[in-house]
ZABAMAR-858987 format. One record per residue: residue in three letters; x, y, z of N, C-alpha, C in turn; residue number from 1. Coordinates in steps of 0.1 Angstrom, whole numbers, plus 5000, padded with zeros to 4 digits. Example, Ala and Ser with C-alpha at 12.3 -4.5 7.8 and 13.67 -1.06 7.14 Angstrom:
% ZABAMAR-858987
REC code  n.u  n.v  n.w ca.u ca.v ca.w  c.u  c.v  c.w pos
REC  ALA 5132 4943 5078 5123 4955 5078 5132 4967 5078   1
REC  SER 5128 4978 5071 5137 4989 5071 5129 5000 5079   2
//
This chain:
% ZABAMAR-858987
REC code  n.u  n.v  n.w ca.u ca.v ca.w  c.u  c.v  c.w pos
REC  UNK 8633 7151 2046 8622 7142 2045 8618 7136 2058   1
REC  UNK 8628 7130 2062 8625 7126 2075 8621 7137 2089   2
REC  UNK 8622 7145 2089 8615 7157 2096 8598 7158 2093   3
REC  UNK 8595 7161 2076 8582 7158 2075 8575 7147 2078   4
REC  UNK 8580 7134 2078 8576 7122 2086 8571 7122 2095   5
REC  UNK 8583 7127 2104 8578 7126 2121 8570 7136 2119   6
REC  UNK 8565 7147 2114 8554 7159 2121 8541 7153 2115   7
REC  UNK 8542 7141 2106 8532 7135 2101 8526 7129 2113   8
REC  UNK 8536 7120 2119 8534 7106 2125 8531 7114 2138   9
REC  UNK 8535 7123 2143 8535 7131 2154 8516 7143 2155  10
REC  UNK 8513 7147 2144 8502 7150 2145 8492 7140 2144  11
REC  UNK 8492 7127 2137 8486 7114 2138 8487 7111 2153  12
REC  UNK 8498 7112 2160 8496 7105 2175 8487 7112 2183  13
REC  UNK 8489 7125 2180 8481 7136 2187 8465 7136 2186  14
REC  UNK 8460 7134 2174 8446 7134 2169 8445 7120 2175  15
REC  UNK 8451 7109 2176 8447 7095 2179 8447 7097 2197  16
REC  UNK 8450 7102 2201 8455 7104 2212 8441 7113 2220  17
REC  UNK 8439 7125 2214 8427 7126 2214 8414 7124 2214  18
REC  UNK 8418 7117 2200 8400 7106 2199 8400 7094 2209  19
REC  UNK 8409 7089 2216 8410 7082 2226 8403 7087 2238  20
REC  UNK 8409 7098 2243 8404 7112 2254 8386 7107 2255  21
REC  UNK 8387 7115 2241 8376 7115 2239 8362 7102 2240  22
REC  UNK 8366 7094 2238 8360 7083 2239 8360 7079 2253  23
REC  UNK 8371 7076 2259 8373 7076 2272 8359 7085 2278  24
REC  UNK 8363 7097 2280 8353 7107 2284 8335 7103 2284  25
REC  UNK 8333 7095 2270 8320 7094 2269 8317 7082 2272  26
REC  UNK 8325 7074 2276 8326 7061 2281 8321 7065 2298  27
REC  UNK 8328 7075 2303 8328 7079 2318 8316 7080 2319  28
REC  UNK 8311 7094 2314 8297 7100 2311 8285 7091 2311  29
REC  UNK 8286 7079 2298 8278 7069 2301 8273 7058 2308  30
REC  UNK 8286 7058 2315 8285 7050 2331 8278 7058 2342  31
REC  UNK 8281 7069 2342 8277 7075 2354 8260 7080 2351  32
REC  UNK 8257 7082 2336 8241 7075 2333 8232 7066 2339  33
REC  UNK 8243 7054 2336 8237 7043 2338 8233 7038 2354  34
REC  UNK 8250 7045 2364 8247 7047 2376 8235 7050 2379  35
REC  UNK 8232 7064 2379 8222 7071 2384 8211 7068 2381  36
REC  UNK 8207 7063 2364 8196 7059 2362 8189 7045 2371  37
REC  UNK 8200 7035 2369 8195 7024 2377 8196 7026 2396  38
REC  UNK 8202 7037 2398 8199 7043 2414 8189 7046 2412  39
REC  UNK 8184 7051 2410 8170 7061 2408 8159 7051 2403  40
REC  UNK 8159 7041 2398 8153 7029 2394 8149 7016 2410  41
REC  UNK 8161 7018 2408 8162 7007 2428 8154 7019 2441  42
REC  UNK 8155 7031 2435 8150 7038 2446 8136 7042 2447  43
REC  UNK 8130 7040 2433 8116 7038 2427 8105 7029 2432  44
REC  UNK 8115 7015 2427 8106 7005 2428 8110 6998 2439  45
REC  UNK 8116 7001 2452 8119 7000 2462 8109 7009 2472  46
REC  UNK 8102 7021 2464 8095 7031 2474 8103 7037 2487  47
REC  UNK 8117 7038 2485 8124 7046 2493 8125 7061 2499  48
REC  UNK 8125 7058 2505 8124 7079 2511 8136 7082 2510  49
REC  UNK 8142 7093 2505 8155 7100 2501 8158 7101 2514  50
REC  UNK 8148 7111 2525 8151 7117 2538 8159 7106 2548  51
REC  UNK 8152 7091 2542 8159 7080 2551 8173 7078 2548  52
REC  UNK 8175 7082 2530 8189 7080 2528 8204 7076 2533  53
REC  UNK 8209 7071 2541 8223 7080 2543 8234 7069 2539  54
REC  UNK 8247 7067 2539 8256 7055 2532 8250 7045 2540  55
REC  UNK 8250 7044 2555 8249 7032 2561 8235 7026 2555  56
REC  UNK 8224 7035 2553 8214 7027 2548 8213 7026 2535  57
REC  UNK 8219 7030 2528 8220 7023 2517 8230 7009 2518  58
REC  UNK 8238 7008 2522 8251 6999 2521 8239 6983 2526  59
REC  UNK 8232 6991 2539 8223 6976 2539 8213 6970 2532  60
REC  UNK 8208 6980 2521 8202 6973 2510 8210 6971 2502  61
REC  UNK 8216 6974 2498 8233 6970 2489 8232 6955 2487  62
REC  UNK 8233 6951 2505 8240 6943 2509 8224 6933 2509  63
REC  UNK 8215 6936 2514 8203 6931 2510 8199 6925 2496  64
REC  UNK 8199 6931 2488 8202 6931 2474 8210 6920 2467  65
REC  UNK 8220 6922 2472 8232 6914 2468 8229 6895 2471  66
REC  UNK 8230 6899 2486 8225 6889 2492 8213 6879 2485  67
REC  UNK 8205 6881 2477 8193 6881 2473 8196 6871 2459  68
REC  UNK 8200 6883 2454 8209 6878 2440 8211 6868 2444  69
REC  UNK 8227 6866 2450 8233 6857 2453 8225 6839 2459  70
REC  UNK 8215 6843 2462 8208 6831 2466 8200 6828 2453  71
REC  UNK 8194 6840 2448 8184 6834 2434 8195 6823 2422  72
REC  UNK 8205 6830 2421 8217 6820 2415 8220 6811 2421  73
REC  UNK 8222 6808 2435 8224 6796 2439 8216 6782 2436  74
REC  UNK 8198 6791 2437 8186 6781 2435 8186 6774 2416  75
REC  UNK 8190 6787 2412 8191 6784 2396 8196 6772 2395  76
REC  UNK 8214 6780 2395 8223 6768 2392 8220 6753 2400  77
REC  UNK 8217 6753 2414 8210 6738 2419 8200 6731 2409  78
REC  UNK 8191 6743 2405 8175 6735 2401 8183 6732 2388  79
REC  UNK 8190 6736 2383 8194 6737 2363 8203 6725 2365  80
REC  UNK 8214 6721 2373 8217 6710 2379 8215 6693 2376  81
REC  UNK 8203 6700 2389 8194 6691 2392 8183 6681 2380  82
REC  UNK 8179 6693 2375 8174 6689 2359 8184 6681 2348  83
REC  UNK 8192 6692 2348 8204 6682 2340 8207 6665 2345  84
REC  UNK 8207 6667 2353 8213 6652 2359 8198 6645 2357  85
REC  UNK 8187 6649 2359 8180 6640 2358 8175 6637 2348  86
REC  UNK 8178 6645 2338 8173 6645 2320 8183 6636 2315  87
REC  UNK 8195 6632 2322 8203 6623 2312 8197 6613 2311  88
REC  UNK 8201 6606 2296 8198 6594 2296 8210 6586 2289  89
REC  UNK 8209 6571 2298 8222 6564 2297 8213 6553 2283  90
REC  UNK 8221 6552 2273 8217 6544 2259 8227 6526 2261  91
//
């Protein structure tokens, strides 16, 4: 009995083990979707020339980009702050 057990528990690991693979895999797949799509989006509405392409110039819009972000959040959180503090009211 215990023999049939394990080849129970042991083809259960295998199929689980699998569907995991598996999922993994289309986890990967759907990242590298989303990669490309939103590359190809930034490269759109940016009006970039492929031919200008190369890592260094991408890396400085990257970094352009980022940069960008990083200040529009800065302004946020200051102005949302800022409001806060001045919307309190002391009773």
């Amino acid at each position: 009995m215990t023999k049939k057990g394990g080849n129970h528990d042991d083809d259960y690991f295998r199929k689980t083990t699998r569907k995991i693979k598996s999922i993994s895999k289309k986890i990967k797949l759907e990242k590298e979707k989303i990669d490309k799509r939103f590359g190809h989006e930034i490269i759109r509405r940016l009006d970039l020339d492929y031919t200008n392409l190369n890592q260094e110039e991408m890396a400085r819009i990257v970094d352009q980009i980022t940069s960008s972000l990083h200040a529009d959040d800065l302004t946020k959180n200051n102005s949302s702050s800022t409001h806060q503090e001045g919307s309190k009211s002391y009773d």
